[in-house]
Structure formats: structure tokens, C-alpha cells
N, C-alpha and C positions, 0 to 999 in steps of 0.2 A: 504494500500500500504506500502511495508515494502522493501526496500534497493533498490526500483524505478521497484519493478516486483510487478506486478499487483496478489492477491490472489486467484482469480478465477481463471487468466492464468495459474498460476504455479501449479495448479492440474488438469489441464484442459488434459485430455486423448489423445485429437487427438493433443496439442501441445507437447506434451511428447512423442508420441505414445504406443503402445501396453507396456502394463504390462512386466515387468521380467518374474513373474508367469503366464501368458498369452502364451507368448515365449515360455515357458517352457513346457507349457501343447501343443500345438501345437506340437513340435517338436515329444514328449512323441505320441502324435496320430498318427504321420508321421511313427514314428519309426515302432507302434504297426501294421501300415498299411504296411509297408513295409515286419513286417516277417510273415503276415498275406500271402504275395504276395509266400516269402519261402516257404509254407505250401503246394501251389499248386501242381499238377500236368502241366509236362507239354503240356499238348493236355487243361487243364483248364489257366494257364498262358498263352496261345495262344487266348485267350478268351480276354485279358484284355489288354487294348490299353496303352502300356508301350511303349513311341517313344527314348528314354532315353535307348542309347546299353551300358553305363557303368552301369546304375541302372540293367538290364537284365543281365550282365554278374556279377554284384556282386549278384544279385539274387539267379544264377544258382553256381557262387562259394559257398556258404553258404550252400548246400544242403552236400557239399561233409567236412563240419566242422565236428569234432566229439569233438575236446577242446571245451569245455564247456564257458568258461573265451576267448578263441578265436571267437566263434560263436555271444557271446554279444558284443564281440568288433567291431563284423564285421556286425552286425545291428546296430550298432548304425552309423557304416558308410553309410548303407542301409538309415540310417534317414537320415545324413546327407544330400547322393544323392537328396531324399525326398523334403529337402528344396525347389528346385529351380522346383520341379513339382506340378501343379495343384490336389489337390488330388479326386475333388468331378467327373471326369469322371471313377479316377478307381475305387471307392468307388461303383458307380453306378452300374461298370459291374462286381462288388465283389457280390452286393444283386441279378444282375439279375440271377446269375451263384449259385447263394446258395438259392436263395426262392421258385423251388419246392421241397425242401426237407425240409425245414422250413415248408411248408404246409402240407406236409404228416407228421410230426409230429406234428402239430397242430392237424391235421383231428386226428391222433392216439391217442393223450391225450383226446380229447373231447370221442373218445370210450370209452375208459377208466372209464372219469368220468360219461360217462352214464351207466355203465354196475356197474359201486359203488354204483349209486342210484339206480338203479333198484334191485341189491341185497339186500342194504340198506332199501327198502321199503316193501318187500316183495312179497307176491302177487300183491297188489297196483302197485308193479315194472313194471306189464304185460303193467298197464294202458299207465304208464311212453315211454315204448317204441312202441306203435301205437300210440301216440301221435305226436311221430317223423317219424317212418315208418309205416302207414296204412297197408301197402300190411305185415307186418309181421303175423307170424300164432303165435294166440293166445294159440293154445293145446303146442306149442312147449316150447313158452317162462314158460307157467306154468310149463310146467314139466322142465326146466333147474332150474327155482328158488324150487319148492319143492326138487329137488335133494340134490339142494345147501343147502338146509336147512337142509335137511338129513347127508348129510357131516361136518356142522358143529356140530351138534348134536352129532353126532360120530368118530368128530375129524382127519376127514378124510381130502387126501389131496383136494386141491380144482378145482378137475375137472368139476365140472358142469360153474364153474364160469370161465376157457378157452372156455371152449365150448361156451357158454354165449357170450363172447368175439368174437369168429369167425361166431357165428351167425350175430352178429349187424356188424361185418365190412364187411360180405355178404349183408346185407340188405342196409347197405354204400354205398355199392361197386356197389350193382343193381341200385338204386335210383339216381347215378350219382356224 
């Protein structure tokens, strides 16, 4: 005990409350989320439950910013607004409004890296993809990889390995 305050107390988080740096990172999220909201369309801004008509009209002001040094100044008013709103329902209908197209680029990379290893493996490749699509035809996929093979061998551009590519997101695309 040192000048009649207790040592524990006086570091003690919920008697002081939140950090400087804590504040500071919030705010920083608020702000990020707010020109997140700028970015929208609005038929997708219509989407997002903003009950705040000064936050919705600096929203919509900010679109029409072209100063650069204005535009930041004018999100960080955006964050300001920010402060006094709950962030975690618009955040919610931020993901519900952007996760089928997070999905179809997820589904599109996993083609991707299946169509690297099936190149990658060679013939073996054929095995690699009825392993994932049964109903695929095995004459087709041999002859896209011996193509391919053919092309790198001759330095050619890499069409067998498009084709390869719109084959497997046909057999994707069938399979559901």
C-alpha cells in the first residue's frame, strides 16, 4: 500500500476502465466499419439496419467526397457517429450480405487447388479427381492431363489445364 491506494486496485482494469489503447482500437474498428458501410450500394445499404438518419446521411454525403484529406476527415466523423451505435447487428448483416460470394470463392480456390494437384500428379491426377467426383469420365481426364503434358513439353500455352478447370467446376457444379 503506497500513498493509502491499495496496489492491486490501482491496476485493476474495471476500476480504471478500458485501456487508452483499447479506446483507441475500438474507435479504429468503428471507423473501419463505418467506411466499410460507404462502400455499399444502395439497394445493399438498405440491407443493413442503420436506425441513426445523421450516420445514413453522412454515409451517403461521403460517396459524393473526391478530397482525399476531406473524405478521411469525414470518416472519421462516420466513426465518431459510430461511437454511440451498437456495432455487432450491423457487422452481422455486413457477413450475411457478403458470405455467398465468400463461398463461391472459397468453392473456386478449392478448384483451383484441385486441378494443381491433379496436374501436379500426373496421371495418378485421374485417380485424385474420382476420388472426389465418381461420376467423372476417366478417358476425358487422361487425355486433359497427357495434353497438358504435351504442352509443357512444348512450351505451349496452357490450355489443357483451362479446360481441366471447367471440366471439374462442371462436375462441381453437377454434384451440387
Amino acid at each position: 500500500m503506497r500513498d493509502g491506494i491499495d496496489s492491486d486496485d490501482a491496476y485493476d482494469e474495471e476500476a480504471l476502465g478500458p485501456s487508452k489503447t483499447r479506446l483507441k482500437k475500438e474507435m479504429h474498428a468503428r471507423q473501419a466499419l463505418g467506411e466499410r458501410l460507404t462502400e455499399l450500394s444502395n439497394k445493399q445499404l438498405a440491407q443493413i439496419p442503420v436506425e441513426d438518419e445523421g450516420l445514413l446521411r453522412a454515409i451517403h454525403e461521403t460517396r459524393n467526397i473526391n478530397s482525399r484529406s476531406a473524405r478521411r476527415r469525414h470518416l472519421q466523423y462516420i466513426g465518431k457517429l459510430m461511437r454511440d451505435i451498437d456495432p455487432a447487428p450491423i457487422e452481422e448483416a455486413l457477413d450475411r450480405l457478403f458470405q455467398p460470394a465468400r463461398k463461391a470463392n472459397e468453392k473456386f480456390h478449392a478448384l483451383e487447388r484441385l486441378r494443381d494437384e491433379t496436374l501436379g500428379a500426373g496421371l495418378d491426377g485421374v485417380e485424385l479427381v474420382l476420388a472426389k467426383y465418381p461420376e467423372a469420365d476417366r478417358q476425358q481426364l487422361r487425355h486433359l492431363l497427357l495434353q497438358h503434358q504435351r504442352e509443357r513439353e512444348r512450351q505451349q500455352p496452357p490450355a489443357a489445364s483451362r479446360k481441366l478447370f471447367r471440366y471439374l467446376r462442371e462436375l462441381s457444379e453437377a454434384a451440387g
